[in-house]
C-alpha positions, 0 to 999 in steps of 0.5 A: 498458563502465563507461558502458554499466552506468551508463546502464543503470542509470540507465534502471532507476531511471528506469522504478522511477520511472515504475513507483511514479508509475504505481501511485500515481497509479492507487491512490490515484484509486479512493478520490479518485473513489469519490463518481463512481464510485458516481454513474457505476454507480448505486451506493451508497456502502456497496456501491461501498465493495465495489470496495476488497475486490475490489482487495485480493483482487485484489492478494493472488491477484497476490502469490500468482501471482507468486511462483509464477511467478517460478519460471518467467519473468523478473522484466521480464515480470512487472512488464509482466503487472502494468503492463498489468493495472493499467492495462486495469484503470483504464481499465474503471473509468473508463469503465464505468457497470456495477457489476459491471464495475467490480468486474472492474476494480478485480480486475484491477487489484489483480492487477496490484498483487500483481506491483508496489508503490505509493509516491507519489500525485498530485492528482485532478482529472479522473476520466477524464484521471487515469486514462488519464494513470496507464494511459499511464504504465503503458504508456511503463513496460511499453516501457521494461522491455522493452529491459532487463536487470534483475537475476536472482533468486538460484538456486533450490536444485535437488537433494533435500538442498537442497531438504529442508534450504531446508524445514527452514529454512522450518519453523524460521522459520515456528515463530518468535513473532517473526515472527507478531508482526510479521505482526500490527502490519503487518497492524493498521498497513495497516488503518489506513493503506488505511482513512484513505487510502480514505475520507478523500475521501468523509469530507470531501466527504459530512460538509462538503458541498464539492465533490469537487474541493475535498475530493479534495486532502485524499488528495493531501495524505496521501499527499504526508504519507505520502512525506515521512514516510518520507523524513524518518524514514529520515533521521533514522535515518540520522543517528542522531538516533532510534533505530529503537524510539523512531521507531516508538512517536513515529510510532504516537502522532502517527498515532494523535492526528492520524488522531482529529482528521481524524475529529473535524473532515471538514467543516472543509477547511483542518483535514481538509488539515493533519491528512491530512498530518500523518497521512501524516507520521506513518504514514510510517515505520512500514511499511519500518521494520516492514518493515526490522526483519523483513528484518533478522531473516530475511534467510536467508529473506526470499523466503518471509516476504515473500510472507506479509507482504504475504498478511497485509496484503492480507488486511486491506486486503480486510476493513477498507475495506469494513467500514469502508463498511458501518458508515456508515450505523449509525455514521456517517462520524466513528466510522468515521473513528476507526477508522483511529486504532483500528487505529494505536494498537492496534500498539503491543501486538504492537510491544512483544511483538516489542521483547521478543522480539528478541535483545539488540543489535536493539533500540534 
């Protein structure tokens, strides 16, 4: 029996790892591949800019459909729904030389988005290869979760006092500063992060003149950044060699710096790779940082402040990849770049409001 729970746990954390492989791969190769995709569907680059909207609505309907029907249906089927759109979503963006349809896939994909999470990225390299591996992946995932038994939700309450009471306890938390204050940062942060990571690439390629294949990498070396950043904050929290507070305001200033000089140099490469890794570095702990202190504070109703975080930081990731697209002709590709610094550097404001606003011990 202890056996059997062991393998099947380990067959759990094998499929997460499928899973954040899959996501990562596919997340990340619309924006390594943006220069393509617009060449394949006769686009622009301010309108092809237009599939990051579509994706990130796409992701927020998702986040809003799966906590609907989390209700009704395990949470197994809905990581297969979300696979399966991810995947065919990918799949139609690499294959189609239509614009809409294009659309239609980044949607679908996105869709899928709002059932799952994105961690780790991979290096792009041949458009049509990467996706259908990414898809692939995906499908080895969907059969994988098939077989399991995955944990159940917590019960919903079922009678009228309950009910009313799990209400009460809803509006209470939905009344709190603190809370609105910790939308705001992470909705500020993921622009930031979703703006750098999407046009990056294009930044490096159109400002420098090199060849996709030489300026894709600079993406890869973000979100490597990204990951080791995240794994390296998380120690040195658990050592107790920062505290949570000091983390967060060092990680906002070396994001902030190193995203200004990724702006400032596109066309030099091997400055473009350190600084998007160093970026990544930075950014990196910052969202399950912001994500741990809300946590924390509402554990009792984390269900519902979770779907409003994540609606809040899919709506931004909707407005400002796109913005960022439509300004390049006006600015030019350096000024939108420093937008990504913009946005990180402006956390610190509502960061501090939050700081103050949490009750004495909760603050480092």
């Amino acid at each position: 029996m202890l056996n059997r729970a062991l393998s099947n746990r380990r067959l759990l954390l094998m499929t997460l790892g499928l899973t954040y492989i899959a996501m990562g791969m596919l997340g990340a190769l619309p924006a390594a591949s943006l220069i393509r995709l617009a060449s394949n569907t006769h686009v622009s680059l301010e309108v092809a800019g237009g599939m990051f909207t579509l994706s990130a609505f796409g992701d927020l309907l998702g986040a809003v459909l799966s906590g609907f029907l989390m209700r009704y249906r395990k949470p197994k089927y809905l990581l297969m729904l979300g696979l399966f759109f991810v995947g065919s979503g990918s799949t139609t963006t690499a294959l189609t030389s239509s614009f809409p349809v294009l659309l239609i896939g980044q949607m679908l994909k996105g869709l899928g988005f709002g059932f799952i999470d994105i961690s780790l990225n991979t290096i792009f390299k041949s458009l049509e290869l990467s996706y259908f591996v990414g898809a692939g992946v995906a499908a080895i995932t969907i059969l994988l979760v098939l077989g399991q038994q995955l944990p159940e939700l917590a019960r919903q309450a079922k009678n009228v006092q309950q009910k009313r009471a799990a209400n009460r306890e809803l509006q209470k938390v939905l009344r709190q500063g603190f809370l609105w204050l910790m939308v705001l940062q992470l909705s500020i942060y993921s622009a930031a992060e979703i703006g750098f990571g999407s046009w990056v690439v294009t930044a490096v390629s159109q400002r420098g003149t090199h060849s996709l294949a030489l300026a894709a990498p600079v993406a890869t070396a973000f979100f490597l950044g990204l990951t080791a950043g995240r794994l390296f904050g998380a120690q040195l929290l658990r050592r107790g060699w920062i505290g949570e507070t000091h983390l967060l305001y060092t990680a906002l200033l070396g994001g902030t710096f190193w995203s200004v000089i990724a702006a400032m140099f596109p066309s030099q490469v091997l400055v473009s790779y350190v600084a998007s890794a160093l970026v990544g570095c930075f950014y990196g702990p910052l969202f399950p940082s912001m994500m741990a202190i809300t946590s924390r504070r509402f554990v009792h109703a984390i269900g519902p402040v979770s779907s409003i975080l994540i609606i809040s930081t899919d709506a931004t990731s909707m407005i400002v990849p796109a913005a960022m697209g439509l300004l390049i002709p006006a600015l030019g590709i350096n000024w939108v770049m420093a937008i990504p610094a913009l946005c990180c550097a402006f956390v610190v404001l509502p960061m501090t409001l939050a700081n103050r606003a949490q009750p004495q011990g909760q603050t480092d």
